[in-house]
C-alpha positions as CSV (number, residue, x, y, z in Angstrom):
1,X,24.6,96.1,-5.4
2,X,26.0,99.2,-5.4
3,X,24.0,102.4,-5.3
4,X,24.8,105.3,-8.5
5,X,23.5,108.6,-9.2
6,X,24.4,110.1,-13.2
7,X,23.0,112.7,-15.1
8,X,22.7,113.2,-18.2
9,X,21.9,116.3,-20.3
10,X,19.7,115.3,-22.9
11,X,19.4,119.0,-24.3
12,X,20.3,121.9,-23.1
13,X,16.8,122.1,-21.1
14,X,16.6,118.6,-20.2
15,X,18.2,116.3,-18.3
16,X,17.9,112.7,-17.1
17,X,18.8,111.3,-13.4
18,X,19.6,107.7,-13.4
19,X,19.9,105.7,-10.3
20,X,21.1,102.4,-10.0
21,X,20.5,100.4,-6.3
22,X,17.9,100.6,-3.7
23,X,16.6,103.9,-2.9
24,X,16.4,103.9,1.2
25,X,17.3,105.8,4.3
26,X,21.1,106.1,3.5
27,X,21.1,106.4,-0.1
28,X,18.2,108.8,-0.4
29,X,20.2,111.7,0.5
30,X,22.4,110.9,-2.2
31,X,19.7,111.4,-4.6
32,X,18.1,114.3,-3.3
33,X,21.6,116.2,-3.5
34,X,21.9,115.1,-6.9
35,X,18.1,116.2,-7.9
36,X,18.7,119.7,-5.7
37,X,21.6,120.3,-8.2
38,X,19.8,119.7,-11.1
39,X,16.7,122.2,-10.1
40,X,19.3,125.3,-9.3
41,X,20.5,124.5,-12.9
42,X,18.4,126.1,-15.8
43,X,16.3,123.2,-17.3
44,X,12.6,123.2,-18.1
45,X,12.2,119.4,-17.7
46,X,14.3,116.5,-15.6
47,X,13.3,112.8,-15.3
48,X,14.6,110.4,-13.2
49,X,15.3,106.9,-14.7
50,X,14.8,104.0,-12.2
51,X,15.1,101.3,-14.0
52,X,18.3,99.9,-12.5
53,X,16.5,100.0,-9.0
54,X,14.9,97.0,-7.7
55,X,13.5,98.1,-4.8
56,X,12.9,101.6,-2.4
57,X,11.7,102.4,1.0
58,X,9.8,105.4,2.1
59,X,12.5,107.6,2.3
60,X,12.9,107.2,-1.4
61,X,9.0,107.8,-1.8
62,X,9.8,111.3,-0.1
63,X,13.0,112.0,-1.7
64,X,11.1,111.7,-5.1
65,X,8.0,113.7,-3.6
66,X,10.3,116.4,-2.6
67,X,11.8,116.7,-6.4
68,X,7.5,116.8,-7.5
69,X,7.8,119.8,-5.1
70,X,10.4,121.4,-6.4
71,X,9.8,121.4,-10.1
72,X,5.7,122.3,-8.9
73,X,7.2,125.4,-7.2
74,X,9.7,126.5,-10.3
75,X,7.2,125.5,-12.8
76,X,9.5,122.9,-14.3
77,X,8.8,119.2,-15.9
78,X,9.0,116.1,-13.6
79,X,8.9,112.8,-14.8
80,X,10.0,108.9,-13.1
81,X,10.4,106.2,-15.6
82,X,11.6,102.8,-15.7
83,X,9.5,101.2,-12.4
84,X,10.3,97.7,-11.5
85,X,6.9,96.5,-10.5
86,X,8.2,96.1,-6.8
87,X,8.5,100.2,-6.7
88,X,5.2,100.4,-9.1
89,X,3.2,98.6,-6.7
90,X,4.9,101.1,-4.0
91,X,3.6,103.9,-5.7
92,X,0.2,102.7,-6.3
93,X,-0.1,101.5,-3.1
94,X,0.7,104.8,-1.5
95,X,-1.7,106.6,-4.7
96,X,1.1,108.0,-5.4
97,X,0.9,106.9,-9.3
98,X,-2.0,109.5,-9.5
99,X,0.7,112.9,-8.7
100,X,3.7,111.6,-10.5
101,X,4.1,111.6,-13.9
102,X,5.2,108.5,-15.3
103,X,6.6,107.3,-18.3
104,X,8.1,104.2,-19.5
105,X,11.7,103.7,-20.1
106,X,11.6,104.5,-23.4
107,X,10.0,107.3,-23.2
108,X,12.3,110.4,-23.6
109,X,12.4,113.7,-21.3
């Protein structure tokens, strides 16, 4: 499977990440380029849709923490959505499931 990273403005102060493929050590940076794009731009609120990825390692985990960062320190809205239950039971195991926000598929920005 090949890994994908689109946005999507859903309005003009929201916008929607979706990734397709695993999240791991050589895609993550991928992602986090993608998310540190979308933070400089001027949105209040930015979800990030992983339906379309069946599984992620730990540098996933932190490449997602680092976006909960982010929007924390600019006061913006950070959602995931769409978990497979392999990276939903990722999340819960690592209590994550209590910082993030998250949504179901769909659920809209």
């Amino acid at each position: 499977m090949t890994f994908e990273v689109n946005v999507d403005h859903e309005t003009a102060e929201c916008l929607s990440i979706h990734v397709s493929g695993d999240i791991n050590v050589r895609t993550s940076p991928v992602l986090r380029e993608v998310m540190n794009q979308c933070f400089s731009e001027q949105v209040e609120s930015v979800q990030v849709d992983l339906k379309e990825v069946p599984s992620m390692d730990s540098s996933g985990i932190a490449t997602l923490v680092e976006g909960l960062k982010w929007s924390k320190g600019s006061d913006r809205h950070f959602t995931v959505s769409g978990l497979s239950s392999p990276v939903r039971d990722l999340f819960v195991l690592s209590k994550l499931d209590r910082e993030f926000e998250i949504v179901e598929a769909s659920e809209s920005v």
